[in-house]
Every structure is written in C-alpha cells, then in structure tokens.
N, C-alpha and C positions, 0 to 999 in steps of 0.2 A: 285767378287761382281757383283751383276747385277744391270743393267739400272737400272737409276730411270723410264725411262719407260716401264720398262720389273716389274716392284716391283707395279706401278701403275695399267698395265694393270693386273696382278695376284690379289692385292686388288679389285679392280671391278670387278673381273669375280666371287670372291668368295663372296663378301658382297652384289650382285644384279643379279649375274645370267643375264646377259644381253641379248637381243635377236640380238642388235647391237652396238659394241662398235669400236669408232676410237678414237687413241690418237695420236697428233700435238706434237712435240717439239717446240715450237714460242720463244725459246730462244735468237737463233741467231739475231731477229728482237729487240731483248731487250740488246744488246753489251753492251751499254752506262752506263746502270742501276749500281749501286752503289754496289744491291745487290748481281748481278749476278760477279763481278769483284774477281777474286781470288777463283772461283767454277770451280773446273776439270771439261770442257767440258761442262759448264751451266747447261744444267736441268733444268733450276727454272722456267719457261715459260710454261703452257704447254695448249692445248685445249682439251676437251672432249665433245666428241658426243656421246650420250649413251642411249639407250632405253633400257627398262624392265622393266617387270608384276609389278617389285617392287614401280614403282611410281606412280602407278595405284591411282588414290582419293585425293592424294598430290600436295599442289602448288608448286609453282616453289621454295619460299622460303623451303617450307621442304623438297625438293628435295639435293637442293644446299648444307642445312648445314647437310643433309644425306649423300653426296658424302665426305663434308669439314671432316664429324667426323671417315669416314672410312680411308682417307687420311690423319690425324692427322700426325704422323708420318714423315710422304713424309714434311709436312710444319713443324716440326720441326726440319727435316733434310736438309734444303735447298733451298723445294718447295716454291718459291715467289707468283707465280700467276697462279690461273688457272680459264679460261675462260671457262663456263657449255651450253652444249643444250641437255637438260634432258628431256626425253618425255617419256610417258607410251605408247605402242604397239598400241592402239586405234587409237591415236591420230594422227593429219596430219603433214609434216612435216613444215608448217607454223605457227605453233602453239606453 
C-alpha cells in the first residue's frame, strides 16, 4: 500500500496539475494528539504548498475546500489535519 503521502501527492498532481507542489508530514510534531494515537506511522498531519493555473480567480476559501474535496478520502481514512498555501502561478509568494 502506499504512503499516504505518496496517495496525496498522486491526488494533487491529477485534480490540479500543479506547477509546484511540496508535501510536509508534521505528524511527528502532533505525537500527543488523541487522534494521531494507534495510526501505523501517523500520517494525519500534513502541509501543503501548491501552486496551479487551477486557482487562478479563486479565494483562498474556494481554494482550500477544492483541495479538502479532492482529499475527501485521505480525511476519511485518517487524514486529521492539513495546513494549505495555495496560490495561482501569477501570484507572489506573500500573498
């Protein structure tokens, strides 16, 4: 079976075509969490940095529950939290 970060980044690459994508495991930093307790190897933490054409006219809200609904899945397989910095290609990276 593969990664949930290996399952994550294949759902992003195919739902947005990105021009840059990074994903964080921030797991380890969440030990304590209740949820994360009795998951093989955590997963449930995760960050994403991701640009593409696809968020192009989009705020940040439609952006986020554009990523939450391709990720469905991932969060009901285990995925607890994941932190978004979603920008369209234009854009700077302060923004």
């Amino acid at each position: 079976m593969a990664s949930r970060t290996s399952r994550i980044r294949a759902t992003l690459q195919a739902a947005f075509t990105p021009v840059t994508l990074e994903i964080e495991d921030e797991s380890a930093r969440h030990a304590g969490h209740a949820e994360r307790n009795g998951l093989a190897g955590g997963e449930t933490h995760f960050r994403v940095r991701m640009t593409s054409g696809a968020f192009a006219g989009q705020s940040r809200l439609q952006r986020s529950r554009a990523v939450h609904e391709a990720l469905d899945a991932e969060f009901k397989s285990g995925l607890h939290a994941l932190a978004l910095e979603l920008r369209a290609p234009a854009e700077s990276s302060s923004g």
